[in-house]
C-alpha positions in Angstrom: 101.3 60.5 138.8 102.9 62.9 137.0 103.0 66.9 138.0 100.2 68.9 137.6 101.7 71.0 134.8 103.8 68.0 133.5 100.4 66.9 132.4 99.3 69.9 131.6 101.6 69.9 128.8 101.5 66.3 127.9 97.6 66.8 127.5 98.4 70.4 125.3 100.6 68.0 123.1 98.7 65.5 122.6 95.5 67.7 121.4 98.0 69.4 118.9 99.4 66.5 117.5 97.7 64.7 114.6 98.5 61.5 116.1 99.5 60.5 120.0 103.0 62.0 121.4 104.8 59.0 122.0 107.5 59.6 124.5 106.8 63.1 124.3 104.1 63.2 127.0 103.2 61.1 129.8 102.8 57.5 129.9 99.0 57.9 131.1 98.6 61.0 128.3 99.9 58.4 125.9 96.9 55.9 127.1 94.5 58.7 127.6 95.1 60.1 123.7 94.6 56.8 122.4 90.7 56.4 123.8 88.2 56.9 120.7 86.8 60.2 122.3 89.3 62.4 122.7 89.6 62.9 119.3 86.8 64.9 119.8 88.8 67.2 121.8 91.8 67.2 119.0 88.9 68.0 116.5 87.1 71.2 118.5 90.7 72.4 119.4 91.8 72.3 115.7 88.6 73.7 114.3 88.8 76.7 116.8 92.5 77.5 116.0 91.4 77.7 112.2 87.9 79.6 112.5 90.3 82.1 114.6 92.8 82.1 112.2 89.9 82.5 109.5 88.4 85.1 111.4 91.9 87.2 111.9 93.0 87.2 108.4 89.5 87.6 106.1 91.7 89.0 103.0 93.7 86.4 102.5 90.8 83.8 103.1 89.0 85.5 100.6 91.7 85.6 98.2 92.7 81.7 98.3 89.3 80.5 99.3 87.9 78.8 102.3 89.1 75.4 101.3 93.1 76.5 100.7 92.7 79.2 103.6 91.4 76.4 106.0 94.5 73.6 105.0 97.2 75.9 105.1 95.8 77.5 108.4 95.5 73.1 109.9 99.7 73.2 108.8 100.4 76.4 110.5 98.0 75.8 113.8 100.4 72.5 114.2 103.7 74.0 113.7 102.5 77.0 115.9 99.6 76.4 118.5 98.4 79.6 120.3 99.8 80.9 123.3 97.7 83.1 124.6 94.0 83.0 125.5 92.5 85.3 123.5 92.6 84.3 120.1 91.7 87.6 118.3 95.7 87.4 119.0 96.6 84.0 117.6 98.5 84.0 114.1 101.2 87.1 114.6 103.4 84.6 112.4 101.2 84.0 109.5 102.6 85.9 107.3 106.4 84.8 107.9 104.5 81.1 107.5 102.9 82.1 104.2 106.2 84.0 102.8 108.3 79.6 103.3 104.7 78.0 102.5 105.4 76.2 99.2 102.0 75.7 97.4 101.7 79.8 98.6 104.8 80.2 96.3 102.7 81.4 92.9 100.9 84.5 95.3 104.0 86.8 96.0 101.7 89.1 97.6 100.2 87.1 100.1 102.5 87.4 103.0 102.0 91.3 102.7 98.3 90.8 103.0 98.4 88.5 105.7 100.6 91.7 107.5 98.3 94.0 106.6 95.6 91.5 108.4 97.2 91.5 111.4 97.9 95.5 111.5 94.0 95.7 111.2 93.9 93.5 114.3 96.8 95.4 116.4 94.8 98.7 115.4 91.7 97.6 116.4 92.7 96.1 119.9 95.1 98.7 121.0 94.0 101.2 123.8 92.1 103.8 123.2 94.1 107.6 122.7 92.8 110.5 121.9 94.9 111.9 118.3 96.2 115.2 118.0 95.0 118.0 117.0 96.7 119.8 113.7 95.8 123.6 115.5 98.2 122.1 118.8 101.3 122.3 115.9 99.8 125.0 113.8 101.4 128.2 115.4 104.5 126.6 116.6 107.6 128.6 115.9 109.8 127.1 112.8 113.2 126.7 115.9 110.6 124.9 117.8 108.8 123.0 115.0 112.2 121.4 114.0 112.9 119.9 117.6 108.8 118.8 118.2 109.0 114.9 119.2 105.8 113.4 117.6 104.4 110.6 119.3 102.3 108.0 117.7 99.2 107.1 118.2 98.5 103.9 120.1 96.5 102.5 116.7 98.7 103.6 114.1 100.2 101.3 111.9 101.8 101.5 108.3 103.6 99.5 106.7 105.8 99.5 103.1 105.5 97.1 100.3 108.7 97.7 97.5 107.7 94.9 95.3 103.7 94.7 94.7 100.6 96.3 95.2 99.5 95.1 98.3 97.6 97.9 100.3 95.5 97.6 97.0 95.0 93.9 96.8 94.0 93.6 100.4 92.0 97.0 100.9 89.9 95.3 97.8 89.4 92.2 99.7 88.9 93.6 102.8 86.2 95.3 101.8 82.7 93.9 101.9 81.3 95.3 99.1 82.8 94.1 96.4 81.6 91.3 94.2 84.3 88.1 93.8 83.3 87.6 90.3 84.7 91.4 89.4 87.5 91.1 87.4 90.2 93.8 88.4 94.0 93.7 87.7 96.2 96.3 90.2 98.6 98.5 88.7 101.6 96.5 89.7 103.9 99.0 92.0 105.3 99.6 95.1 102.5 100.8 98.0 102.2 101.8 101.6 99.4 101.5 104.2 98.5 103.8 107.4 95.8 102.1 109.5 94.4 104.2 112.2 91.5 103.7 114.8 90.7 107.3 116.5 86.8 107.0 116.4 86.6 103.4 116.7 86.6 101.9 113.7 89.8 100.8 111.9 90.5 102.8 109.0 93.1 102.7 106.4 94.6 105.3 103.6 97.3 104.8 101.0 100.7 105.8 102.1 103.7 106.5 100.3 107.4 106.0 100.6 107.9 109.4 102.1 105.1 108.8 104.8 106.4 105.6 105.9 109.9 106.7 106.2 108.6 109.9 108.5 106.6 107.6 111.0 109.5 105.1 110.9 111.3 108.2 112.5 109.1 109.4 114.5 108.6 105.8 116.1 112.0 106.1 117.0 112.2 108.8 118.9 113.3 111.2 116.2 112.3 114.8 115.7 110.4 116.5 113.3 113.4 117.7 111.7 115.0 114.0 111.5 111.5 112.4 110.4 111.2 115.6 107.7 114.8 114.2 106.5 113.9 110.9 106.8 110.7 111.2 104.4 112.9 113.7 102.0 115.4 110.8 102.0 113.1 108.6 100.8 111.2 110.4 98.2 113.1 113.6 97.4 109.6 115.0 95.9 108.0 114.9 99.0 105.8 117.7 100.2 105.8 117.8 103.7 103.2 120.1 104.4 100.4 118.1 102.6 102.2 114.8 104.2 101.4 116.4 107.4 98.0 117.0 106.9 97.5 113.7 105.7 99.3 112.3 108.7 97.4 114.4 111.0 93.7 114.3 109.5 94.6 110.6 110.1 95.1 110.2 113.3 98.2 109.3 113.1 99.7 110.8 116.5 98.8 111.2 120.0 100.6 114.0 121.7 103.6 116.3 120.7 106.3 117.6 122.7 109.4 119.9 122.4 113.1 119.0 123.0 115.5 121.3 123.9 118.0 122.4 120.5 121.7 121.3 121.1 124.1 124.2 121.0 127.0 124.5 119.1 130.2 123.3 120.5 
């Protein structure tokens, strides 16, 4: 008899596999696959990986269909079988599968939805934070306003699409209200995304180049000086007080602290 987990595995394999894993897994897996009923198992296994996968990423179900959606996600549940118990975390790799999935080749924008998907899903299972509060920043001094460290909220994420419209294309099918019949055509240009979750419900705003670039900063430890540059860098237009605001009446950040200014050699 094999090892506990030696079976384990063979057993995993064998559920995963369309057809028996031959000199993969055990000799006795090998026997066991080949009875009539575990297909049963194979079948339930595979359906649950896809209903997930279905559930996780709504937009771009809704934008290829059910039918499309649910063979494309049978291919990627194969090639990448979950590894973790809770399946409200199973597909972080969709979109990377969409972006090399041939007959997903005509929809340019799909990969960017699918990442916008799973943002909704990091947001809504991160821990909960409180965000902070503009007044906390409000009266800071401009020497100590240029070294605050802003630190993101637990929830936040944005992301930056250069070559389509994507925050439009999937805020439109994420939402629930629209009809599928309503014919719309996006203005075709670059877009951002901030999603947010500070009352406990996901939401999402439009964000542009400037924004991104600023949390990409701040995310890395910059100050508010450096993320100001950043964003300025980025879109030389920029106004930073409104971006602020915008950043802030989000819920974009969690606490704020102040680093001591270098001085001059």
């Amino acid at each position: 008899m094999p090892a506990l987990s030696e079976f384990q595995n063979g057993f995993a394999q064998s559920l995963m596999a369309p057809q028996k894993h031959s000199g993969i897994a055990p000799k006795n897996i090998d026997s066991l696959a080949a009875q009539p009923g575990f297909s049963v198992y194979r079948n339930t296994l595979m359906k649950g990986c896809i209903d997930a996968l279905q559930a996780n990423y709504p937009a771009v179900a809704r934008l290829t269909g059910e039918e499309w959606f649910r063979a494309a996600a049978a291919v990627y549940v194969r090639e990448t079988p979950p590894d973790d118990p809770a399946l409200v975390r199973y597909g972080t790799s969709l979109s990377a599968f969409l972006a090399r999935f041939e007959p997903a080749r005509d929809l340019p924008y799909l990969p960017g939805v699918a990442q916008l998907d799973r943002l909704w899903t990091e947001s809504h299972i991160a821990r909960d934070e409180t965000a902070l509060e503009a007044a906390v920043i409000a009266h800071l001094a401009p020497e100590k306003l240029a070294t605050a460290v802003l630190y993101l909220h637990a929830a936040a994420r944005w992301a930056w699409f250069a070559d389509a419209p994507v925050f439009n294309i999937w805020s439109r099918n994420r939402a629930v209200d629209v009809a599928d019949s309503e014919i719309w055509e996006p203005e075709w240009k670059a877009e951002g995304a901030l999603l947010t979750r500070t009352h406990g419900v996901v939401e999402w705003i439009a964000l542009d180049a400037a924004g991104c670039a600023f949390l990409d900063q701040c995310a890395s430890g910059g100050t508010l000086s450096q993320a100001a540059a950043a964003a300025r860098n980025a879109q030389s237009d920029v106004d930073l007080q409104q971006l602020m605001a915008t950043l802030l009446r989000a819920g974009a950040f969690n606490r704020m602290s102040i680093t001591r200014a270098r001085k001059s050699p």
